[in-house]
ZAPADREN-584750 format. One record per atom (N, C-alpha, C, O): residue in three letters; x, y, z. Coordinates in steps of 0.001 Angstrom, whole numbers, plus 524288, in hexadecimal, padded with zeros to 5 digits. Layout:
BEGIN
alaXYZ;...
//
This chain:
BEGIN
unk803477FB6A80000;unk800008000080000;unk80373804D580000;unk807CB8051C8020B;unk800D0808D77FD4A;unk8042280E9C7FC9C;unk80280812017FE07;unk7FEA0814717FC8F;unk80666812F980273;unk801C2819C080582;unk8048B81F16801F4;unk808A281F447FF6E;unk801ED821B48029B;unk802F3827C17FF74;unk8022282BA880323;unk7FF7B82B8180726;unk8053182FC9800F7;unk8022D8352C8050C;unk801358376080152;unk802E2835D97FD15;unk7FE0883BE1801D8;unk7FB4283D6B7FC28;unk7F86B843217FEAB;unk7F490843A78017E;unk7FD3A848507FB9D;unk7FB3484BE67FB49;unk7F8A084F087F7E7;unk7FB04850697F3F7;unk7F336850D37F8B8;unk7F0A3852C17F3E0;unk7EFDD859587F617;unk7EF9585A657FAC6;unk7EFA285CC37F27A;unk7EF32862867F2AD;unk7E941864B87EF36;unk7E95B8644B7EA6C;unk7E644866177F0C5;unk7E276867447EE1D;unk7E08D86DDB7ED38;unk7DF68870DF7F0CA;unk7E09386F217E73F;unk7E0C38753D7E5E6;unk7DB1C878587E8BE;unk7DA2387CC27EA61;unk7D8338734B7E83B;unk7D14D8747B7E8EA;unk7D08886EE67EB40;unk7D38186B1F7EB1F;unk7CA5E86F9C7EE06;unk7C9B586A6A7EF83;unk7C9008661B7ECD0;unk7C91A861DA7EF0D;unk7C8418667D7E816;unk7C7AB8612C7E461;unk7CC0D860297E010;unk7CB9685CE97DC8C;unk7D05D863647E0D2;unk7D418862B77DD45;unk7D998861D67DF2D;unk7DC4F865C07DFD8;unk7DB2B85E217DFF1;unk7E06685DD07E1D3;unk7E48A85FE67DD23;unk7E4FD85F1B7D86A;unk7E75D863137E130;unk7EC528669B7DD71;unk7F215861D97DD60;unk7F5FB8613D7DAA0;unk7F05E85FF17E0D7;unk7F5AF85BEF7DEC8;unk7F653857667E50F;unk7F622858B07E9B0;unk7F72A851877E265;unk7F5D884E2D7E4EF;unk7FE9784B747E587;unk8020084AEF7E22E;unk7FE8184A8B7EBBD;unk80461848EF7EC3A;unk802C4844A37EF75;unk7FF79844927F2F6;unk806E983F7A7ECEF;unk8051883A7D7EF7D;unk80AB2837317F179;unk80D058343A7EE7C;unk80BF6837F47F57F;unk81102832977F5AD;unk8115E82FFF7FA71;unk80F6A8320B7FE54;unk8139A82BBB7FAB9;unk813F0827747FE79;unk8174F822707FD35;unk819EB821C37F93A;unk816BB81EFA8017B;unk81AF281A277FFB4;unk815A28153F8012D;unk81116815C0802A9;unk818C3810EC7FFF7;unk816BB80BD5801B8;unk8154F80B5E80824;unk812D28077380966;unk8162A80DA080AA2;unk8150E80CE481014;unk8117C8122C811A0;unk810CC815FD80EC8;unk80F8181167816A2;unk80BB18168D817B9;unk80DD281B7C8171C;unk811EC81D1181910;unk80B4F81D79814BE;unk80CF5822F081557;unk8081B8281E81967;unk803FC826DC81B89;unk809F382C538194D;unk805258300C81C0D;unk806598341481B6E;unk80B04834C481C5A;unk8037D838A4819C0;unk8043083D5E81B14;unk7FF6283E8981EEE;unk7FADF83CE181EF0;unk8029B842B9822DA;unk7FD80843768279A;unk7FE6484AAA826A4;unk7FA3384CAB827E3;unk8015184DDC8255B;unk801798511482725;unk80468853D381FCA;unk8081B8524981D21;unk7FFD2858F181EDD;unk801F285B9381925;unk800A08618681C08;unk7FDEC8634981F99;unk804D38638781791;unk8051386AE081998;unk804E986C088146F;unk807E8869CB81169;unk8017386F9F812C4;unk8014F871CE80EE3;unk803C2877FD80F5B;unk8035B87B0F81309;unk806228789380AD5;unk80BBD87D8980B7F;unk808288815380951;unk804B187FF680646;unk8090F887BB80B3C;unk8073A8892B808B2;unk806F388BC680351;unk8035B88E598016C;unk80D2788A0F800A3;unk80CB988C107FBDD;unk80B7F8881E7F768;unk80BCD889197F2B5;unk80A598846F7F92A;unk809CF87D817F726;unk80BB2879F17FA7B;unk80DD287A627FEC5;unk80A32874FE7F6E7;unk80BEB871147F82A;unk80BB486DEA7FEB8;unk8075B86E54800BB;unk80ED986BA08014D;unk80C1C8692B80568;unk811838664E808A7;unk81581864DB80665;unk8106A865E080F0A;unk8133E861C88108A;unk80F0085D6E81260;unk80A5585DE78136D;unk81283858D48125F;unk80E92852E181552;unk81365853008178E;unk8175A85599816B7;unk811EE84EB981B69;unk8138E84B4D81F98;unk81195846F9821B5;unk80D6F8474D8241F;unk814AA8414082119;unk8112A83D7E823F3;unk815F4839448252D;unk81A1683A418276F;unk81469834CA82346;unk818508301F8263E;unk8182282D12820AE;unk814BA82D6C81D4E;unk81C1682A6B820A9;unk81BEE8267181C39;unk81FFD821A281EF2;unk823CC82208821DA;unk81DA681D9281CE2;unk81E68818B281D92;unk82304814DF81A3B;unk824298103981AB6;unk8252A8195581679;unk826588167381210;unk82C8981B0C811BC;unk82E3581E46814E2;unk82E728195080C82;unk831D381D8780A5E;unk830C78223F80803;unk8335E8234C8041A;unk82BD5826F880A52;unk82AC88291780823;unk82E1182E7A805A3;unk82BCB83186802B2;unk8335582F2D8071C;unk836FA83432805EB;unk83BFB83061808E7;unk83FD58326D80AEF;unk83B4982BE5808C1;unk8420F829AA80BDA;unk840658255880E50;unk83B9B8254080EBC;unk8438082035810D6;unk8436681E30812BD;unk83FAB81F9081771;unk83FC4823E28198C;unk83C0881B2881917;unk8393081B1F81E2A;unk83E5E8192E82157;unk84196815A2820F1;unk83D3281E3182545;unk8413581B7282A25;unk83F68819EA83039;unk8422D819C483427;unk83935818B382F9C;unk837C0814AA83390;unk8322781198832FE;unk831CC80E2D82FA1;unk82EA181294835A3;unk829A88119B83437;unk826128126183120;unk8235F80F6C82E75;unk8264D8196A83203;unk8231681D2C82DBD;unk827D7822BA82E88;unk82AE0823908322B;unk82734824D182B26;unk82A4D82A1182B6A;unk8273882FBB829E1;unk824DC82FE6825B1;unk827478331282C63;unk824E48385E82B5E;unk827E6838A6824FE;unk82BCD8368982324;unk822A083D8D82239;unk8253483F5481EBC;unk8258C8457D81E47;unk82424848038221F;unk826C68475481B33;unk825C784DE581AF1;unk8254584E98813F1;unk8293584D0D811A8;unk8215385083810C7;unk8219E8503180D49;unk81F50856C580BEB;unk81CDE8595980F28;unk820B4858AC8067B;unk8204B85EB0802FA;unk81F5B85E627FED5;unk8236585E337FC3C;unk81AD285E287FBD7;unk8189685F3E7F5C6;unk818288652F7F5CB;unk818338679D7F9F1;unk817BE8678D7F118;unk8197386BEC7EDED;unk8126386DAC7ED18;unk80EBD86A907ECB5;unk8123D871427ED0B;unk80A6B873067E9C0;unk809A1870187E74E;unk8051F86E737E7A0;unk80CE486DAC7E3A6;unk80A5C868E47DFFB;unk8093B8645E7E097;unk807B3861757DD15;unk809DF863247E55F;unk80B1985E0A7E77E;unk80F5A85AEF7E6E1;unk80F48856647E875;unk813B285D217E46C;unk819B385A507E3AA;unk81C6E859D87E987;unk81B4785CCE7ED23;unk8204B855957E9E9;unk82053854357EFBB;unk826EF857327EE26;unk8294C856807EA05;unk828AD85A5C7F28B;unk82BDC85C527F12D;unk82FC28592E7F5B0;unk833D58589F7F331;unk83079857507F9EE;unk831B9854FF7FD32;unk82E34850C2801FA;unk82A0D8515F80453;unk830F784DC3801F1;unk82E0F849C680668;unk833248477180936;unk836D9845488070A;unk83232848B581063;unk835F88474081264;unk8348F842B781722;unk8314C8445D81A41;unk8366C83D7581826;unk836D483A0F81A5A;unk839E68398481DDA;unk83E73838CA81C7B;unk8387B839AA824DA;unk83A8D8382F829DC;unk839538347682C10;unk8356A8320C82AA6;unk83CB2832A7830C1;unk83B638301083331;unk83F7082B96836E1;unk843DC82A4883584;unk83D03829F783B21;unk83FC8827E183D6D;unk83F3B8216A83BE3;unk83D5781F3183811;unk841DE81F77840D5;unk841268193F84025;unk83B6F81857841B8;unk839EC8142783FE6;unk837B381ADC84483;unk832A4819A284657;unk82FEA81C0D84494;unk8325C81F8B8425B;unk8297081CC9843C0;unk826AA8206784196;unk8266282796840BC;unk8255A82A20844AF;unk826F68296983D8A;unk8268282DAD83D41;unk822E082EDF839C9;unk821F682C70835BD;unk820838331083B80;unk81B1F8356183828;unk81C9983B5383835;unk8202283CBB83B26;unk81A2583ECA83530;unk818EE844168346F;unk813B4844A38346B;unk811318425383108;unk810D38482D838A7;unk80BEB849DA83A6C;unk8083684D3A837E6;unk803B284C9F8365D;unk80C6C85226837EA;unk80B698565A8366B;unk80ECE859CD8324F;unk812FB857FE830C2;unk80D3885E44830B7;unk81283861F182FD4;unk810C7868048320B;unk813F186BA2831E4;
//
């Protein structure tokens, strides 16, 4: 099974301006997005897998940055030997 995180931006309520989707083979999550205010967006969640680097324990927080267009301009991967998550931003 394939989990995804999946950010969508919408111009109006029935039109999405641009749809961003990534993940690995193992769980993934986003719990926590900031929308910037000149565009674009941060997430944050945990991934289970290699999602930006080696998993280095259970689950690992992530920190991720798409552009207004939804282009992912960076995604960064922590973590210890035991669970780590990202909550908020």
């Amino acid at each position: 099974m394939t989990f995804r995180i999946t950010l969508t931006a919408a111009a109006c309520a029935q039109t999405p301006a641009w749809f961003y989707q990534v993940g690995t083979s193992a769980p993934d999550q986003a719990v926590a997005v900031a929308a910037l205010a000149g565009g674009g967006a941060y997430s944050a969640g945990t991934t289970g897998g290699d999602l930006a680097g080696p998993v280095s324990g259970l689950v690992d927080a992530f920190l991720a940055r798409v552009d207004p267009w939804g282009h992912p301009l960076w995604v960064r991967q922590f973590g210890g030997p035991g669970s780590d998550r990202a909550r908020s931003i």
